[in-house]
Structures are given as C-alpha cells and as structure tokens.
N, CA, C and O of each residue as an XYZ file, in Angstrom:
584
protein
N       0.838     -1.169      0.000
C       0.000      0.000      0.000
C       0.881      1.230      0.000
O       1.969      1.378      0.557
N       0.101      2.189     -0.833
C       1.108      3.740     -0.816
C       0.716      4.210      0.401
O      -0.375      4.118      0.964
N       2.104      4.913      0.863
C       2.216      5.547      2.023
C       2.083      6.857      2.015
O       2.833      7.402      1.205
N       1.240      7.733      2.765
C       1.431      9.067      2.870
C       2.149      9.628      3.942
O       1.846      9.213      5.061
N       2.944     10.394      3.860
C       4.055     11.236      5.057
C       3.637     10.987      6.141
O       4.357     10.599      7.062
N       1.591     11.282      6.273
C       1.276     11.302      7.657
C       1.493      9.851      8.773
O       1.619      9.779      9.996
N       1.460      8.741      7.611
C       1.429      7.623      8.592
C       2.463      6.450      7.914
O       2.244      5.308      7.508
N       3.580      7.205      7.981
C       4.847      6.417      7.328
C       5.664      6.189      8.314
O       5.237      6.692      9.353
N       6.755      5.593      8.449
C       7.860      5.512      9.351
C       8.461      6.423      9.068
O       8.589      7.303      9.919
N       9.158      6.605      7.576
C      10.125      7.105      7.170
C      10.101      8.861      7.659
O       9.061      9.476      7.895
N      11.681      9.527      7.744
C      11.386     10.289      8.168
C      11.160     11.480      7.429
O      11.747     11.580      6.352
N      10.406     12.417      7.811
C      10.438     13.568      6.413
C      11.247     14.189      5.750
O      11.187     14.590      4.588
N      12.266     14.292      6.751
C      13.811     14.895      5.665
C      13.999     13.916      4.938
O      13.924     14.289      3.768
N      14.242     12.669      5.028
C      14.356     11.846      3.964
C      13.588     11.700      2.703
O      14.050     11.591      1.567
N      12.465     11.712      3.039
C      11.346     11.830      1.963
C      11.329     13.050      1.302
O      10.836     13.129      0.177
N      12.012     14.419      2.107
C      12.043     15.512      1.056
C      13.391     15.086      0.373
O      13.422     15.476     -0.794
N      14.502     14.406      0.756
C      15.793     14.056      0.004
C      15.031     13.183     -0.982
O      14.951     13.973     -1.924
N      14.639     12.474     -1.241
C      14.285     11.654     -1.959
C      13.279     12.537     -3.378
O      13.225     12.185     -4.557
N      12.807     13.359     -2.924
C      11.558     13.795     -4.097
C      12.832     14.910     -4.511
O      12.545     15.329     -5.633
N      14.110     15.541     -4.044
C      15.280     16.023     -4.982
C      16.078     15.546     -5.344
O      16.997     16.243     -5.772
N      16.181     14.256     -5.379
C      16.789     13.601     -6.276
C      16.478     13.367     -7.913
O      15.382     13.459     -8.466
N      17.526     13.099     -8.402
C      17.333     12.806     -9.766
C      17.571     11.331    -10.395
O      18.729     10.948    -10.564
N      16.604     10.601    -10.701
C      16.588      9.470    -11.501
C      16.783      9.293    -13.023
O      16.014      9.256    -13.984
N      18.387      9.178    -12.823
C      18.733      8.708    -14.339
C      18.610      7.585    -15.011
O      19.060      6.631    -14.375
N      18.131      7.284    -16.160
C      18.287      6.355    -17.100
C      19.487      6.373    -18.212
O      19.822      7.194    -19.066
N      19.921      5.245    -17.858
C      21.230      5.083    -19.338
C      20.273      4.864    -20.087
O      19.411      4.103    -19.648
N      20.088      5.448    -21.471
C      19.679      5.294    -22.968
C      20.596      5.062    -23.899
O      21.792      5.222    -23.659
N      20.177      4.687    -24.985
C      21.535      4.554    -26.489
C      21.608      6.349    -26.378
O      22.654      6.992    -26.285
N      20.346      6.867    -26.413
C      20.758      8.648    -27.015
C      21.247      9.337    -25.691
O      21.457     10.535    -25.501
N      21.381      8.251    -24.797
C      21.888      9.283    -23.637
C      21.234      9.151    -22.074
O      20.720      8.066    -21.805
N      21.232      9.983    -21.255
C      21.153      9.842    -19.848
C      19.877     10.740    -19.564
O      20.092     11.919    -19.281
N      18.223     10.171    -19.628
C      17.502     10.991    -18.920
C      17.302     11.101    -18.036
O      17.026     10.046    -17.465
N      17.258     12.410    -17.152
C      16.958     12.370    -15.722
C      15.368     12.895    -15.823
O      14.733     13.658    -16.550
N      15.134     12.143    -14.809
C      13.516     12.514    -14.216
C      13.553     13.323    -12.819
O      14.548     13.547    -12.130
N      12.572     13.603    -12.641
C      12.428     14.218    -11.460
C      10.659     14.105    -11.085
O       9.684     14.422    -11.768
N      10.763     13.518     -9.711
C       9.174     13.071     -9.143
C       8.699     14.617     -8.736
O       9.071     15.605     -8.103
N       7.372     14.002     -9.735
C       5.947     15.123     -9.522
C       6.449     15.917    -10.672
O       5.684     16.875    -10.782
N       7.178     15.958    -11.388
C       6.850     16.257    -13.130
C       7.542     15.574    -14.338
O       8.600     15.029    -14.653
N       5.931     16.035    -14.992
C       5.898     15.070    -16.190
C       6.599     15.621    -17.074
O       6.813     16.804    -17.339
N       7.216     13.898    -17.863
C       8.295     13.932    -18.653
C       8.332     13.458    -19.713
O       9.179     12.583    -19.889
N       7.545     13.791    -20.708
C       7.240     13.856    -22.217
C       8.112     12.938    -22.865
O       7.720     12.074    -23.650
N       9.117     13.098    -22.584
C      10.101     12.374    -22.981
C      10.324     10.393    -22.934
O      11.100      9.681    -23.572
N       9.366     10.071    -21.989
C       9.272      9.234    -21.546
C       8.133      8.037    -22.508
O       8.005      6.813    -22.543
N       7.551      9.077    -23.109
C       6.579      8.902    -24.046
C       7.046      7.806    -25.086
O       6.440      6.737    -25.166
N       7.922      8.039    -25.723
C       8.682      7.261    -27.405
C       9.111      6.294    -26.001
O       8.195      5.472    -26.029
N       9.833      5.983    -24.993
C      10.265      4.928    -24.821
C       9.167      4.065    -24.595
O       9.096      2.941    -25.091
N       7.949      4.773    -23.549
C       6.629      3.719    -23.303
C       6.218      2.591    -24.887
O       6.055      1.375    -24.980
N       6.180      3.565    -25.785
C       6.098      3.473    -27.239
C       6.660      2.208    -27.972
O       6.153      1.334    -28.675
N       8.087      2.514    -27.454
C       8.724      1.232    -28.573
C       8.832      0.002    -27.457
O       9.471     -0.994    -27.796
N       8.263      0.039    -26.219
C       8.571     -1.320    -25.621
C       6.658     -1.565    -25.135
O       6.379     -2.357    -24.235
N       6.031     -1.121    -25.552
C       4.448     -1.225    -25.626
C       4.476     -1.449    -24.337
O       4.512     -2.638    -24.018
N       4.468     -0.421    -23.230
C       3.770     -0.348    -22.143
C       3.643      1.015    -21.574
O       4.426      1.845    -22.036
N       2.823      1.402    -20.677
C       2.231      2.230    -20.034
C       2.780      2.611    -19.081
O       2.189      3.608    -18.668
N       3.936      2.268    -18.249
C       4.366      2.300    -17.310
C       5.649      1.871    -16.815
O       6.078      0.907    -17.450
N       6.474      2.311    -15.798
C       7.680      1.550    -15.316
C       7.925      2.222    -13.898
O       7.179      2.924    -13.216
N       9.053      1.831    -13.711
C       9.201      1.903    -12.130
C      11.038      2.297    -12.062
O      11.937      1.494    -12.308
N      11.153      3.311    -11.780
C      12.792      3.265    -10.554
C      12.966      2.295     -9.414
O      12.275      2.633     -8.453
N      13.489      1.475     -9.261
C      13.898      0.618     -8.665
C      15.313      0.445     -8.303
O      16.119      0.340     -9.227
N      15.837      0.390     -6.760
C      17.060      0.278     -6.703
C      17.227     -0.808     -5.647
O      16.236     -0.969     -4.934
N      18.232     -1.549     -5.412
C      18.598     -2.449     -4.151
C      19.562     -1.958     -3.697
O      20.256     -2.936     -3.420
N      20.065     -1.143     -3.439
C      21.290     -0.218     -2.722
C      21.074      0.222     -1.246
O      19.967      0.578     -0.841
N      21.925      0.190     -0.643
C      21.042      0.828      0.704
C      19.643      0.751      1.192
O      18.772      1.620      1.218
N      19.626     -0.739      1.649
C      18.433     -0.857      1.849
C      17.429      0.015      3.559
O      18.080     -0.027      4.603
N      16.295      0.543      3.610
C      16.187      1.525      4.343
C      16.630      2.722      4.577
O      16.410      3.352      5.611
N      17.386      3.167      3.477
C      18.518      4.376      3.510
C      19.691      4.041      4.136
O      20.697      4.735      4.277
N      19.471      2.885      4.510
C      21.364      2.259      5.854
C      22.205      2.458      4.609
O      21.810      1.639      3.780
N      23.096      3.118      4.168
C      24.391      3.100      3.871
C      25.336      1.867      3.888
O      25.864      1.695      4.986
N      25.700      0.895      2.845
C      26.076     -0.568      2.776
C      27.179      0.072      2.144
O      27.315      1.169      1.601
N      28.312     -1.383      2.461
C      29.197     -2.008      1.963
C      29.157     -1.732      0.449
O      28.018     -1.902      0.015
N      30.147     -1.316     -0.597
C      30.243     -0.942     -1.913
C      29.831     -3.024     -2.482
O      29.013     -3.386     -3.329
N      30.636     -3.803     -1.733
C      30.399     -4.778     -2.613
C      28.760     -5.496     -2.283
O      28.095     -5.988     -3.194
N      28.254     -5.444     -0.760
C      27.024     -5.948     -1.039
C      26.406     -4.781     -1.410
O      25.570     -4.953     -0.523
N      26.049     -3.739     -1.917
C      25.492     -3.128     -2.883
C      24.901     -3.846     -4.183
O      23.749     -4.138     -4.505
N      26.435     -4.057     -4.949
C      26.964     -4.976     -5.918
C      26.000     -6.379     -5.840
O      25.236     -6.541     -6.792
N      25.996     -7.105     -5.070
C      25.518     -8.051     -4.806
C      23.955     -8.392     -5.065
O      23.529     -9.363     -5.691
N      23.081     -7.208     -4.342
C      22.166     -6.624     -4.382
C      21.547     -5.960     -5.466
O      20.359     -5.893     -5.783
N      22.621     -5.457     -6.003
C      21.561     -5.411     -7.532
C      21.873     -6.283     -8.286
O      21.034     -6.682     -9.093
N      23.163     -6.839     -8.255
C      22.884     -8.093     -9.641
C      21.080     -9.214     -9.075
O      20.345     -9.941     -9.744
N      21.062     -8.976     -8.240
C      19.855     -9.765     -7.771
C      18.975     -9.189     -8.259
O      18.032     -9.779     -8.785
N      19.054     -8.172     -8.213
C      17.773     -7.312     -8.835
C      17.426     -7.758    -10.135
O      16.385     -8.289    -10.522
N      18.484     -7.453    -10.763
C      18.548     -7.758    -11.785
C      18.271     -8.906    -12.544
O      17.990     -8.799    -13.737
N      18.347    -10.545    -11.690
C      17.779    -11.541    -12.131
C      16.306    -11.801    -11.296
O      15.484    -12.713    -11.384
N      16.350    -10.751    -10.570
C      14.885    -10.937    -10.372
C      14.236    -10.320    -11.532
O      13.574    -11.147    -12.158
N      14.206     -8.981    -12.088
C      13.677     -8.329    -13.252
C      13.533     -9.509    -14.435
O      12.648     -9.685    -15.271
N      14.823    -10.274    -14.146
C      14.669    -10.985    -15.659
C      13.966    -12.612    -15.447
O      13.423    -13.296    -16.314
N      14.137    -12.866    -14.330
C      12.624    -13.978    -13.681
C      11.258    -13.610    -13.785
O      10.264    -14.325    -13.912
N      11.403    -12.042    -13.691
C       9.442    -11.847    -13.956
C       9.001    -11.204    -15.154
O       7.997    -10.508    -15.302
N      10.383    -11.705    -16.481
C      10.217    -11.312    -18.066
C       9.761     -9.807    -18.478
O       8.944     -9.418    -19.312
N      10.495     -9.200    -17.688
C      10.460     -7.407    -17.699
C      12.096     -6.952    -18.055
O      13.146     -7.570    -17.874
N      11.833     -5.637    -18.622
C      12.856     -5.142    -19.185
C      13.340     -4.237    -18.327
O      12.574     -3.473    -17.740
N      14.632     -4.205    -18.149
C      15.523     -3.377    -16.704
C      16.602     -2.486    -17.910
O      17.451     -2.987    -18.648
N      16.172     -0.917    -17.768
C      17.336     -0.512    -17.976
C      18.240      0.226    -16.630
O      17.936      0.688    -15.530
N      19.193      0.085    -17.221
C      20.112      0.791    -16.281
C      19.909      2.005    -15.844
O      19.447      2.774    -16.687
N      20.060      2.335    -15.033
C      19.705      3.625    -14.177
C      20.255      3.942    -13.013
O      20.651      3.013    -12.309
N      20.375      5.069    -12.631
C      21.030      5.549    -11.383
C      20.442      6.925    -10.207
O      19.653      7.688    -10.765
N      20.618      7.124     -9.356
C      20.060      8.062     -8.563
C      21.475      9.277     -8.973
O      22.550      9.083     -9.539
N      20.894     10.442     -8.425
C      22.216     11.778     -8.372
C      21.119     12.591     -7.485
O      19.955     12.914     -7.726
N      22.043     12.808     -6.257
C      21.855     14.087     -5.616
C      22.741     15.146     -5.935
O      23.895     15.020     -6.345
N      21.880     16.616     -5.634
C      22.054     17.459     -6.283
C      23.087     18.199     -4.997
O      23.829     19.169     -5.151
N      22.888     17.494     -3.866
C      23.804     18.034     -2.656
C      24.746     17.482     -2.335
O      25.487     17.829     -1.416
N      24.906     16.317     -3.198
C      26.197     15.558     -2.983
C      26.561     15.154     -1.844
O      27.731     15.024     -1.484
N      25.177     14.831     -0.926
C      25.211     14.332      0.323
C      25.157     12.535      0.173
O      25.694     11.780      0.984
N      24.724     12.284     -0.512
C      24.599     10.684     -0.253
C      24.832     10.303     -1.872
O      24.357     10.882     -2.849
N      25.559      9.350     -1.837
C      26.297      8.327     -2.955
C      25.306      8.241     -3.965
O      24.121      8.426     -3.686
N      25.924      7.810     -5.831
C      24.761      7.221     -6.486
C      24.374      6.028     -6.182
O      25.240      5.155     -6.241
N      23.269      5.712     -5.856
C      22.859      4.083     -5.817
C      22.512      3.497     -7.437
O      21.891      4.214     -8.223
N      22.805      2.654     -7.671
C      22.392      1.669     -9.285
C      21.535      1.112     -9.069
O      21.432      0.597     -7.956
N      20.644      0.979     -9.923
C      19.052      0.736     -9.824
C      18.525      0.069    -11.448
O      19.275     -0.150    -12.399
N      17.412     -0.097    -11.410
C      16.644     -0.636    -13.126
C      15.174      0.812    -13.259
O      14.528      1.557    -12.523
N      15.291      0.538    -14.396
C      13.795      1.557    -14.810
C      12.957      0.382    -15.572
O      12.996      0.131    -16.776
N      12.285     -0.192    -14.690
C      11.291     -1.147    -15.086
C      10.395     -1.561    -15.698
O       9.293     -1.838    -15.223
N      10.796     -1.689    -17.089
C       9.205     -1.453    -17.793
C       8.555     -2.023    -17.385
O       8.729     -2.987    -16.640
N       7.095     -1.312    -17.989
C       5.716     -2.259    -17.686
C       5.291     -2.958    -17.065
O       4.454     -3.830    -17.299
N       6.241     -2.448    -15.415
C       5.700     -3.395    -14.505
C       4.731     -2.560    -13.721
O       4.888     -1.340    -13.748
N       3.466     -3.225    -12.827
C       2.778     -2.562    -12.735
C       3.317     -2.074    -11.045
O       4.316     -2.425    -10.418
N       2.070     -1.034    -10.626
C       2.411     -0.605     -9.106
C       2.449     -1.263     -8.146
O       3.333     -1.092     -7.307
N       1.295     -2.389     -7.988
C       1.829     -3.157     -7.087
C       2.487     -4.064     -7.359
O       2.359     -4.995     -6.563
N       3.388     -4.284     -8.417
C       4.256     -5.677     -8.441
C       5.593     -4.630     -8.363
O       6.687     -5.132     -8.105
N       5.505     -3.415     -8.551
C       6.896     -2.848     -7.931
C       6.818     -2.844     -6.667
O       7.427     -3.702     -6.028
N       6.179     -2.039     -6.141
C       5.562     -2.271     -4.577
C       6.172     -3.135     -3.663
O       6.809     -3.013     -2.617
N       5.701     -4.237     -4.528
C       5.755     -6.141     -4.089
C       7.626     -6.024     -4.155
O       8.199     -6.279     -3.097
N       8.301     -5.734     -5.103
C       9.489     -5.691     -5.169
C       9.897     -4.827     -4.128
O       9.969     -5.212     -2.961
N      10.083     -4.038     -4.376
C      10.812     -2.891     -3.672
C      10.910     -2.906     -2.088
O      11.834     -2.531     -1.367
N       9.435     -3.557     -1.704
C       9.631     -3.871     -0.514
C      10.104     -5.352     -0.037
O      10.334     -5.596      1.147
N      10.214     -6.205     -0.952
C      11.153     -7.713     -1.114
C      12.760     -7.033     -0.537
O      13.240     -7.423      0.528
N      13.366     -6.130     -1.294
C      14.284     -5.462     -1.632
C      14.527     -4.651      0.136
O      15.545     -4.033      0.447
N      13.697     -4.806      0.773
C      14.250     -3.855      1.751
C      14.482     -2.441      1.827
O      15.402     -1.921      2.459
N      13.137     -1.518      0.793
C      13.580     -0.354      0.149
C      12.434      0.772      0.994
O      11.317      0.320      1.248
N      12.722      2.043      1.351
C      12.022      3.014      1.785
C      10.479      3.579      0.574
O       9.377      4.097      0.755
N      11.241      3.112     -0.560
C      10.454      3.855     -1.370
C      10.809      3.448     -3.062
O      11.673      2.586     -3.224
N      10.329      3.893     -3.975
C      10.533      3.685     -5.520
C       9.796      4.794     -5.690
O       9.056      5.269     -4.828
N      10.007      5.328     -7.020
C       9.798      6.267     -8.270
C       8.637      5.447     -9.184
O       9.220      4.854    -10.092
N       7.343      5.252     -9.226
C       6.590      5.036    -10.227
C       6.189      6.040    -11.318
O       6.231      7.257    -11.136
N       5.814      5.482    -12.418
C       5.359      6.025    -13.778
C       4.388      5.574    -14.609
O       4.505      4.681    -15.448
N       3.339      6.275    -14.328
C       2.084      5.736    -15.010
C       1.937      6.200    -16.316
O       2.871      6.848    -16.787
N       0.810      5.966    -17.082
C       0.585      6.405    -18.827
C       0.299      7.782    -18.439
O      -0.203      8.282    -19.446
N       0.383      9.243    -16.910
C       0.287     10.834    -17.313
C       1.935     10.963    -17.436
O       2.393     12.079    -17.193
N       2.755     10.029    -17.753
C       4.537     10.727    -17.303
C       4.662     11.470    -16.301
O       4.753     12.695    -16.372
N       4.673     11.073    -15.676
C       4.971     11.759    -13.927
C       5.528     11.084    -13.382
O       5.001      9.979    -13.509
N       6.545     11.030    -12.651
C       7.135     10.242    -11.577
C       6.564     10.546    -10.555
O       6.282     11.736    -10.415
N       6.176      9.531     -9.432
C       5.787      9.776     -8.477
C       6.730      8.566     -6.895
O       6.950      7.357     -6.971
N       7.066      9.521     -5.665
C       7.711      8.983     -5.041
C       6.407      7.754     -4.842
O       5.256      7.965     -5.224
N       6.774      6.697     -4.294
C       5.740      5.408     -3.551
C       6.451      5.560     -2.964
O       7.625      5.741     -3.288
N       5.778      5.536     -1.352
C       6.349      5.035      0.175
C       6.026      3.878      0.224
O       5.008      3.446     -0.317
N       6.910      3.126      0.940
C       6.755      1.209      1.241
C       6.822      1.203      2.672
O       6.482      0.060      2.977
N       7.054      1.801      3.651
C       6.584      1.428      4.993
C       6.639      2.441      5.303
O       6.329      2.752      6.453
C-alpha cells in the first residue's frame, strides 16, 4: 500500500531528500533524468517502442537508507537484476544523483511495464524506503513502502 508522510515511518527529511533527487536512465541517445511530480514527455517514445504504459525506478542499494558495503550493494543489484529478468520485464540501467552531494549514487533498473503493485511487491522484497513510479500521465511519483 502507498504511504502518505502522515502515517509512514520514514522520516520527512528523507522523503524531502528523496523527491530532490534525480533518476537517471542510461539510454543509447543518452542519460535521462527525471524528477518526481513532473511530467516527462520524454518518456513517451520509450513507453512506445517497448508497448507499455508504465515503469518503475527501482534500486537495491542501501536498503532503508542504511548506507552498505560498496560490494554488497553490488551483490544486491545483480539480484535485482535476475529478479527483473525472472518476472520477463525489461531493466534498464539507471542511477540516482543528488544534487547536494550528500549521499552516494545508488544503481538501480527503470522497469518497464511493470505494474504498481508488483513494484511495490518488489521494492519492498528489496528492503527499500520507497521507488519512483510512472504511469501512462509521465509523472514520476515517489511510492512510500513502509
């Protein structure tokens, strides 16, 4: 279930760190960044050529915001990653960037066409505060998971 600020664990500075962050995608034409709560047109031709409506930011990095080990990081997303490819969904590469250069990039997938609650279902498998969803208005939107 989506979480609202009022009855989340997580704490609100975090959740405002999180909605300034920037979610990049590696592309062939390049590196789009998104940004949650506006829509990104751009996002459009990719929904397009992989026929779906939707995807998800997804990362296994720091799970709860705890700050990990560089190699179980590593560890953690190659998992991701054969989890993405166990539930026959397309993972591109992607990454977080803060703009305060307070906390590390984490490596992550941009999930096609998976829906909200089967990211949900992931993300919180994953041990994660939160994910970036994207529905058919192009908007990113933060999801809270506990």
């Amino acid at each position: 279930m989506s979480l609202t600020p009022a009855n989340t664990r997580i704490d609100p500075e975090k959740i405002a760190a999180y909605c300034k962050t920037s979610y990049c995608l590696i592309l062939q034409s390049g590196t789009l960044e998104l940004a949650v709560n506006i829509r990104h047109d751009d996002l459009s031709a990719l929904f397009e050529r992989h026929a779906v409506e939707c995807g998800a930011f997804i990362t296994a990095y720091n799970p709860r915001g705890t700050l990990q080990h560089t190699h179980l990081n590593q560890i953690a997303h190659a998992s991701l990653k054969n989890r993405v490819a166990t539930l026959k969904l397309i993972g591109i590469d992607a990454f977080t960037q803060t703009h305060s250069g307070d906390w590390p990039t984490e490596h992550g997938l941009f999930v096609l066409g998976i829906g909200l609650e089967q990211a949900k279902l992931l993300g919180s498998e994953l041990g994660q505060d939160a994910l970036v969803w994207i529905g058919p208005d192009l908007t990113p939107t933060l999801i809270l998971l506990r």
